[in-house]
C-alpha positions in Angstrom: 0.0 0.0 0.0 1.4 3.4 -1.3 1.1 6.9 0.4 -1.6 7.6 -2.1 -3.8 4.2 -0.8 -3.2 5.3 2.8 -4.3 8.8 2.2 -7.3 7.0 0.2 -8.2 5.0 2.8 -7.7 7.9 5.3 -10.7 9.9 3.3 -12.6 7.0 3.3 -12.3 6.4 6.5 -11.9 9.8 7.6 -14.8 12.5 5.8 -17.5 10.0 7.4 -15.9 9.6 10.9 -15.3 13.3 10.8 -19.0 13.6 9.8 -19.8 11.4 12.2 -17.7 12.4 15.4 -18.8 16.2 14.4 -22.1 14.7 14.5 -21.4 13.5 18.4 -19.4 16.7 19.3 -23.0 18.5 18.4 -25.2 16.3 20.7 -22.1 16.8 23.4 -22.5 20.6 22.8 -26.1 20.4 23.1 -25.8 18.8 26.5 -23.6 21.9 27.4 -26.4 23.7 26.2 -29.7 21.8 28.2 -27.7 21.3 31.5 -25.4 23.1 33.5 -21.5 22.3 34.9 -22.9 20.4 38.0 -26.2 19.0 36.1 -23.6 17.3 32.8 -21.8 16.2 35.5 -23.2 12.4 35.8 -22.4 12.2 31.2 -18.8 13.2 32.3 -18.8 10.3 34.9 -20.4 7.7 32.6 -18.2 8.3 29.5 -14.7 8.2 31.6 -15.6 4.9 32.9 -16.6 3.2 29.4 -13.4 3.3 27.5 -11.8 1.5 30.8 -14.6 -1.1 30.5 -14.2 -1.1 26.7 -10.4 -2.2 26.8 -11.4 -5.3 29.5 -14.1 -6.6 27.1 -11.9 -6.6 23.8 -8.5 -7.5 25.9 -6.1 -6.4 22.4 -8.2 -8.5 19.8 -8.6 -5.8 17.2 -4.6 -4.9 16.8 -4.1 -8.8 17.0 -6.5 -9.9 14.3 -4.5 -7.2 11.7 -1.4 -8.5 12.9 -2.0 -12.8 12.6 -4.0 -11.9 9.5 -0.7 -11.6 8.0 0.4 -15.4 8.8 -3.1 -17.1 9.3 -5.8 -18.2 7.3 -8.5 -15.0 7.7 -11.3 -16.7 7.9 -10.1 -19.3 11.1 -8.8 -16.1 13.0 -12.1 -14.2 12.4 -14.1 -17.4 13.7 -11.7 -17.9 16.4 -11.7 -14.6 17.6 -15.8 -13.9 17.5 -16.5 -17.4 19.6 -13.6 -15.6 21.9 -15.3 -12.0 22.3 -18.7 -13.8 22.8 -17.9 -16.0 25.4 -16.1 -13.6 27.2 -18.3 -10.6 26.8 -21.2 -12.6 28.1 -19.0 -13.7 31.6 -17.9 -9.6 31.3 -21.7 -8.6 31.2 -22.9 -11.2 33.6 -19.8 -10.6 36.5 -20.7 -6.2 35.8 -24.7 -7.0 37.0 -23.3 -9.3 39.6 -21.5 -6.3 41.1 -23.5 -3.3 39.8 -23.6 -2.0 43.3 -20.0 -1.7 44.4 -19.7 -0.5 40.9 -21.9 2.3 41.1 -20.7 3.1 44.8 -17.0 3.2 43.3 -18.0 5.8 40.4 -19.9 7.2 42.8 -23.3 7.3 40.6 -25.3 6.2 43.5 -27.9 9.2 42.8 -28.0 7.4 39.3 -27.9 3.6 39.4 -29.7 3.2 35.4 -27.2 4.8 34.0 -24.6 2.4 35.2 -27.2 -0.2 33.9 -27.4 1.9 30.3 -23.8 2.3 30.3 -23.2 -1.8 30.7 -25.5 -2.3 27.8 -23.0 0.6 26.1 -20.0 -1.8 26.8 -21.8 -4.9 25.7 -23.2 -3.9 22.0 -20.0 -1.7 21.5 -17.7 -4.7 22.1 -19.6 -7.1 19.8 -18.3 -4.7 17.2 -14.5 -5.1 17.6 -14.1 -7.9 15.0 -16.2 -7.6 12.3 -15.7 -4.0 12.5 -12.3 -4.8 11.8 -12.6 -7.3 9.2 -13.6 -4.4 7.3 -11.5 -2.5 7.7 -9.0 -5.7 7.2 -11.1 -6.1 3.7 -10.4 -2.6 2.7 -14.1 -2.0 3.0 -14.3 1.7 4.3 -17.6 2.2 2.8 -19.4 -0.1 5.0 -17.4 0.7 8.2 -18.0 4.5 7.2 -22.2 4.3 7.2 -22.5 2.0 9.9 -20.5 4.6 12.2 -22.7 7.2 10.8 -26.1 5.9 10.8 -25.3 4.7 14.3 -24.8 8.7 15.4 -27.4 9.8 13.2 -30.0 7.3 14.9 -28.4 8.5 18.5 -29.2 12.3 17.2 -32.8 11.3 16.1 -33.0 10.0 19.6 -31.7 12.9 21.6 -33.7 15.6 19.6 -36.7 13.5 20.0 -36.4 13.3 23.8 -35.4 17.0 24.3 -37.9 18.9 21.7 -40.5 16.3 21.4 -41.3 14.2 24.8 -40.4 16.8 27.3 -42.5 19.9 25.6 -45.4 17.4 25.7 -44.4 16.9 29.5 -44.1 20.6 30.2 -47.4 21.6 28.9 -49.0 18.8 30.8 -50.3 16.6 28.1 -52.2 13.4 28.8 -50.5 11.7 26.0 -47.5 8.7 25.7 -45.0 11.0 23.8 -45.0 12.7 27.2 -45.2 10.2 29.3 -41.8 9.0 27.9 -40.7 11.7 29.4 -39.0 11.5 32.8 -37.6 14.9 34.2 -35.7 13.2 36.9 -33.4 11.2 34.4 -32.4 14.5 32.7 -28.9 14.3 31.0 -29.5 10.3 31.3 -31.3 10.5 27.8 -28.1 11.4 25.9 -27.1 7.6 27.4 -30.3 6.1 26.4 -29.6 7.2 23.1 -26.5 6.3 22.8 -27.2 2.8 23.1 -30.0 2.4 21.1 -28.2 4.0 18.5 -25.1 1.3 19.0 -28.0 -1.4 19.3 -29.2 -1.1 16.0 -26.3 -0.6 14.0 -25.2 -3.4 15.1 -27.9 -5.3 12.9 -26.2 -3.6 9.9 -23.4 -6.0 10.5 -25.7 -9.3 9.7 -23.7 -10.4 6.6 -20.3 -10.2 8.5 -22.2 -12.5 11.5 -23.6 -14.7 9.3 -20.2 -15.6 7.5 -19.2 -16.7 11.0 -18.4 -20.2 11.5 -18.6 -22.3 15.1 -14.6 -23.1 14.5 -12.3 -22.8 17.3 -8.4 -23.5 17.0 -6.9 -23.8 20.4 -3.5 -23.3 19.5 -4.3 -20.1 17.5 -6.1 -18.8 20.6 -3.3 -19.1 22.7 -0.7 -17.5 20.5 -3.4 -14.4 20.1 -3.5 -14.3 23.8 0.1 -14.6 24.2 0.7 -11.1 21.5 -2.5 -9.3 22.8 -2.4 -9.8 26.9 0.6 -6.8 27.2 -2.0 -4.9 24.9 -4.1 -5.2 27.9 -1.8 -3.3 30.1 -1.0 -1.0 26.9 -5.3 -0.4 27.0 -5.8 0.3 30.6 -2.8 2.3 30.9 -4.3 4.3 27.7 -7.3 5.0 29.6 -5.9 5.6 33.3 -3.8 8.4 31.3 -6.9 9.9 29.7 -9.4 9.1 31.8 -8.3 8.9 35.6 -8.0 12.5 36.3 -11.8 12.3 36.0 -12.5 9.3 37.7 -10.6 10.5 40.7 -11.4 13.9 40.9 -13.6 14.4 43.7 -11.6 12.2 45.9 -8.5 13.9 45.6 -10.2 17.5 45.8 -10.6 19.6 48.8 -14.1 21.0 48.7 -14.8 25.0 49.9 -18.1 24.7 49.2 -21.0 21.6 48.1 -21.0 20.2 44.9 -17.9 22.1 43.7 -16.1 18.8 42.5 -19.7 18.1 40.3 -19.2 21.9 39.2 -15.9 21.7 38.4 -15.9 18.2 36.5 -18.8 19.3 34.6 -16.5 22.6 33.0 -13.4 20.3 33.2 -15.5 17.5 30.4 -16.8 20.2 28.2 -13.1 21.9 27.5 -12.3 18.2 27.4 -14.7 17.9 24.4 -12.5 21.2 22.8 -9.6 19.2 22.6 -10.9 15.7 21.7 -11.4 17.5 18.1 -7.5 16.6 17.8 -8.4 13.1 18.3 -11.0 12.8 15.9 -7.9 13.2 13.0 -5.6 10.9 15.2 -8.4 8.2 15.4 -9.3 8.2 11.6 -5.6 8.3 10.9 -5.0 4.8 13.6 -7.6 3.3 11.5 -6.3 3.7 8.3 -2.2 3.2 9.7 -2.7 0.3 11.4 -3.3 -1.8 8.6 -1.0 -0.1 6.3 1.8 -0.3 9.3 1.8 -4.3 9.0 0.7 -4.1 5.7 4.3 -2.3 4.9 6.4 -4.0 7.3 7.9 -6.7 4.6 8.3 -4.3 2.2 11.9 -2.3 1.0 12.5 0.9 3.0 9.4 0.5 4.9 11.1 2.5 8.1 11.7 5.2 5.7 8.0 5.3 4.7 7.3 5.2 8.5 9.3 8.3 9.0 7.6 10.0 6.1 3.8 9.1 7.3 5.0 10.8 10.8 6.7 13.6 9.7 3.4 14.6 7.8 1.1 13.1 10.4 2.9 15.6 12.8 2.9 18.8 10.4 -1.5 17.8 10.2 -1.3 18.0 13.8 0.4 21.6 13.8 -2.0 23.2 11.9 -4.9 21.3 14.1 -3.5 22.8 17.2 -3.6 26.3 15.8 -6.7 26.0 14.5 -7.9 25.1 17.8 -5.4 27.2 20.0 -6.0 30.4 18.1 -9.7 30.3 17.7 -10.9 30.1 21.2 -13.5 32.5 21.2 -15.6 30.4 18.5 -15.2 27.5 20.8 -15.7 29.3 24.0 -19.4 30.2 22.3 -20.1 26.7 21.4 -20.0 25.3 25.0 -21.2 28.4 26.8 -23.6 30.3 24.6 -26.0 28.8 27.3 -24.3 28.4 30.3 -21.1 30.9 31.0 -19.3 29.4 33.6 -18.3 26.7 31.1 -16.2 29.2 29.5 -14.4 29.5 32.7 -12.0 26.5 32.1 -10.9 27.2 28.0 -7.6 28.0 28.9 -6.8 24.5 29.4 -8.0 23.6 25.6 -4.3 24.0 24.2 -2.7 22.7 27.3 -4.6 19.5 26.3 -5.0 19.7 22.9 -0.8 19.6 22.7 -1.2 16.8 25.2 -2.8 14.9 22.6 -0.5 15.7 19.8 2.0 14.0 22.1 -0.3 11.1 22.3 -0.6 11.2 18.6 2.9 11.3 17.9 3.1 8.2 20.2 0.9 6.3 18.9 2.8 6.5 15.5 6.1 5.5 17.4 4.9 2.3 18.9 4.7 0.6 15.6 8.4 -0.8 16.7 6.9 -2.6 19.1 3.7 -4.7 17.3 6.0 -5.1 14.3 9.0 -6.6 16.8 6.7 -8.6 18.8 7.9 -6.7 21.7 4.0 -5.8 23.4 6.0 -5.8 26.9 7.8 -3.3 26.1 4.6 -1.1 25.3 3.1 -2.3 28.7 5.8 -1.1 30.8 5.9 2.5 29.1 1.9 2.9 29.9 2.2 1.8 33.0 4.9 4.6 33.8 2.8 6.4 31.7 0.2 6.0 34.6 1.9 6.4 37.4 2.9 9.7 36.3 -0.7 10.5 35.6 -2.0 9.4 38.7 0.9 11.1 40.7 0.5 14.5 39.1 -3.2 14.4 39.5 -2.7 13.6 42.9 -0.3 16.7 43.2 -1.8 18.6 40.8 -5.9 18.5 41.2 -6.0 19.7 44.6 -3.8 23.0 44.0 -5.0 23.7 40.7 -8.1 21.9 40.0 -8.6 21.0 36.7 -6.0 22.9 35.6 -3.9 20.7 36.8 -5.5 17.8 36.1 -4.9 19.4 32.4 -0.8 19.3 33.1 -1.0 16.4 33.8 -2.2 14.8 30.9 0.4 17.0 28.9 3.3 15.6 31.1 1.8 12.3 31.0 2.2 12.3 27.1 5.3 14.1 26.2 6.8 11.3 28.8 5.0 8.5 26.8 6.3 9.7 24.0 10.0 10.7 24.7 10.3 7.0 26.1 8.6 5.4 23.3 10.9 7.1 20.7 14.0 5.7 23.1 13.1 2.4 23.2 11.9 2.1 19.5 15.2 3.7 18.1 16.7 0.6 20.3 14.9 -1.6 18.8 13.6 -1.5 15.5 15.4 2.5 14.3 13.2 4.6 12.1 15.1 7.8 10.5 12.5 10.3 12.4 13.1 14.0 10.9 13.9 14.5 14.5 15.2 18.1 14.6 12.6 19.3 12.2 9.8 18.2 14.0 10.5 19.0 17.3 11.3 22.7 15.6 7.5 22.3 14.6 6.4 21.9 17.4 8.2 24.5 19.4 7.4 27.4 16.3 3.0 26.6 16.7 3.5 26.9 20.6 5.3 29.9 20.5 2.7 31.2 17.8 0.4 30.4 20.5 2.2 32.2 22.8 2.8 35.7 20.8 -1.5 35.2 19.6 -2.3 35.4 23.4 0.7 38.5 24.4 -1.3 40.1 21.7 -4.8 39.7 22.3 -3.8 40.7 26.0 -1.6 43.8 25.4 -3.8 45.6 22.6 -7.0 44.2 22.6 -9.8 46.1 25.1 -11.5 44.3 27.9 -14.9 45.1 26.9 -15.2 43.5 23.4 -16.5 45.0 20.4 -16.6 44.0 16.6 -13.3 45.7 16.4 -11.9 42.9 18.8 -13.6 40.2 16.9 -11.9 41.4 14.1 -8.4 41.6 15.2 -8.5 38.9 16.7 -10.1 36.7 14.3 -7.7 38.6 12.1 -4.4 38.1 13.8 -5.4 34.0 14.4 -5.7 34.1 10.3 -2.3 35.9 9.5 -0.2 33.5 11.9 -1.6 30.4 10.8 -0.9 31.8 7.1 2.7 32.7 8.2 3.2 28.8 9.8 1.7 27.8 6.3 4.7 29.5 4.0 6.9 28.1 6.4 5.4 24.5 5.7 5.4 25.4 1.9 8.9 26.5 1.7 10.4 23.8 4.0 8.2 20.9 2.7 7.8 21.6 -0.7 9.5 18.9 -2.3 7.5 16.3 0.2 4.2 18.4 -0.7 5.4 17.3 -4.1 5.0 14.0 -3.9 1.7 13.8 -2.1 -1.6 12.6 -3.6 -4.2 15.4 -4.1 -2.7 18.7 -3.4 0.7 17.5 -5.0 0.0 19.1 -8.5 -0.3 22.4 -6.8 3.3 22.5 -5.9 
């Protein structure tokens, strides 16, 4: 697979996950908009503790089905694997019910108990995805993998809209009538769950074709290898999650309270500047699902580090521009999440703090290639698990002098460590010729752009806004992402060259 395939399969994968993520960023924004910091609060909780739950239930299969597919026979992995992630999401299921109390006493959700019960039901569907989800994308079937993720959103927006602006009108003006009676006022945000998993629920029926080429065979031997490659994934997972996740989990029992419900307050501003930067992760998500595949896909072939070094190199330039746009545009996304509610505006200075955070993470995530392609998963586990000790120290230290501001820095330390250590061991290992120096030049430039955009917005722009401000600041964001832009031209321009697309127009 070329550059050109890779940036084919990106589109494909990417314009309808974009859509589609957008899609969910709107129903996230519209919860910012229905309930306020310490209301949102409980939809913080819920969606930290799913991606935890979501690495126990598929235990490394997805990244191990690409990589036996290379050696084994498709169709025995495939069957294999599904009789796997059956059995064992059933036992998952059945053991979470079995202790749905301590469960919802831990995540403290005790003033909420059905949405633990929604958000197991979440886990369940979503994980009974993972493998014929991926045999599409194994297939080279983007299409497919693109409009079930779509119409899986699309049906959790129908959902939402019909809750908020249908059912609870009815309620409010006292109708005798089942659309209202739908209705409950007490479950308030809980509806964006509810939808949410019907949404999951039926697009998983869109998948009948891949379930019904499923065959009862089980090879024992096969199993156990896959095990052996994908338990350190395990530890790679939950260390993934503790890094992005705990700081929420843990919040409000590392914070020291001056007033009630200040931890709920706080949490609630803290996952709606969190959504801000996730847009960053929407690109590095489309671009894992397209890389991974290509990654193995490349590995036997001539010069393949090279190509790795390439794919990075541009990966990371995508990611500069991605951080200004966000970094230098604040005020647009300041309105989104608090055209309703202002104190969510409160936390947007942590937006870049994280959104650079994440293109560490990125920027790791293209790095430990070396260690799937060398067979060398341990590895990975012991740098995640440093990974999270570091994030669980510095929120520790961090949370209750800063609040979520620190919680922010330490994500961003969390990363760049993950990172920095990844590259070590991986130019050990299996060396890639990284453009080093140029990218870490990159880097540096957008956040000192960053820097000089908010020295000027402070040191010549009035307090009191007016459409003056607007202007010079919108204004000033425009010119210094144009400047970083002639800098990309001139540096890269024999790389832009050689690029699919937008290569004839240099």
């Amino acid at each position: 697979m070329s550059i050109k395939k890779l940036a084919g399969q990106t589109l494909w994968y990417g314009v309808p996950r974009i859509v589609s993520r957008f899609l969910n960023f709107g129903v996230s924004l519209l919860t910012f908009r229905l309930f306020g910091p310490t209301d949102s609060y409980p939809f913080t909780q819920i969606y930290a503790v799913i991606p935890f739950l979501m690495v126990l239930f598929t235990y490394g299969l997805e990244t191990s089905f690409f990589r036996f597919a290379q050696t084994h026979d498709k169709q025995k992995i495939f069957n294999t694997l599904n009789i796997s992630i059956w059995v064992s999401t059933l036992a998952f299921t059945v053991l979470l019910f079995a202790f749905k109390g301590p469960l919802t006493q831990f995540i403290e959700m005790e003033k909420y108990p059905e949405f633990v019960t929604w958000m197991i039901w979440i886990v369940f569907f979503d994980t009974l995805y993972t493998i014929p989800m991926a045999k599409l994308r194994l297939e080279e079937r983007p299409r497919k993998y693109a409009f079930i993720n779509v119409f899986a959103v699309v049906v959790n927006i129908l959902v939402v809209l019909f809750f908020y602006y249908v059912a609870r009108p009815a309620r409010e003006a006292g109708e005798n009538s089942f659309v209202a009676i739908l209705y409950n006022p007490r479950i308030g945000v809980g509806y964006f769950i509810i939808a949410n998993l019907i949404g999951n629920g039926l697009a998983l029926l869109l998948l009948y074709k891949e379930f019904a080429s499923f065959k009862f065979q089980f090879d024992g031997k096969l199993w156990r290898d896959i095990m052996h490659y994908s338990y350190p994934l395990i530890i790679v997972g939950f260390g993934g999650m503790i890094n992005e996740m705990m700081s929420r989990v843990i919040y409000r029992k590392v914070i020291v309270e001056t007033y009630a419900g200040q931890a709920e307050y706080e949490l609630g501003i803290f996952g709606a500047n969190y959504k801000l930067a996730v847009l960053i992760t929407i690109f590095i998500q489309i671009f894992r699902m397209a890389a991974e595949p290509f990654f193995f896909n490349q590995s036997k072939s001539e010069g393949a580090q090279k190509m790795y070094a390439r794919v990075t190199k541009l990966f990371v330039i995508a990611c500069c521009f991605m951080f200004l746009i966000i970094s230098l545009n604040l005020e647009f996304w300041k309105l989104l999440i608090a055209s309703t509610h202002k104190s969510y505006a409160e936390g947007i200075r942590i937006v870049p703090v994280l959104t650079m955070a994440s293109v560490f993470l990125g920027v790791y995530y293209n790095l430990s290639i070396w260690y799937k392609l060398t067979n060398k998963n341990m590895m990975a586990a012991y740098v995640t698990i440093a990974g999270a000790v570091v994030t669980i120290v510095l929120n520790m230290l961090f949370i209750p002098k800063w609040h979520y501001f620190g919680a922010a820095w330490a994500t961003f330390c969390c990363y760049l460590f993950m990172m920095v250590v990844s590259y070590m061991q991986g130019q050990k290992h299996y060396p890639i010729p990284y453009a080093k120096k140029k990218l870490i030049t990159y880097l540096v430039i957008v956040t000192l752009i960053y820097i000089i955009h908010e020295f000027l917005i402070a040191s010549f722009l009035p307090k009191k806004w007016s459409t003056t401000s607007y202007v010079l600041y919108y204004g000033s964001s425009a010119v210094l992402i144009g400047l970083f832009t002639l800098l990309i031209v001139k540096v890269e321009r024999k790389e832009m060259q050689k690029l699919p697309f937008v290569g004839k127009f240099f």
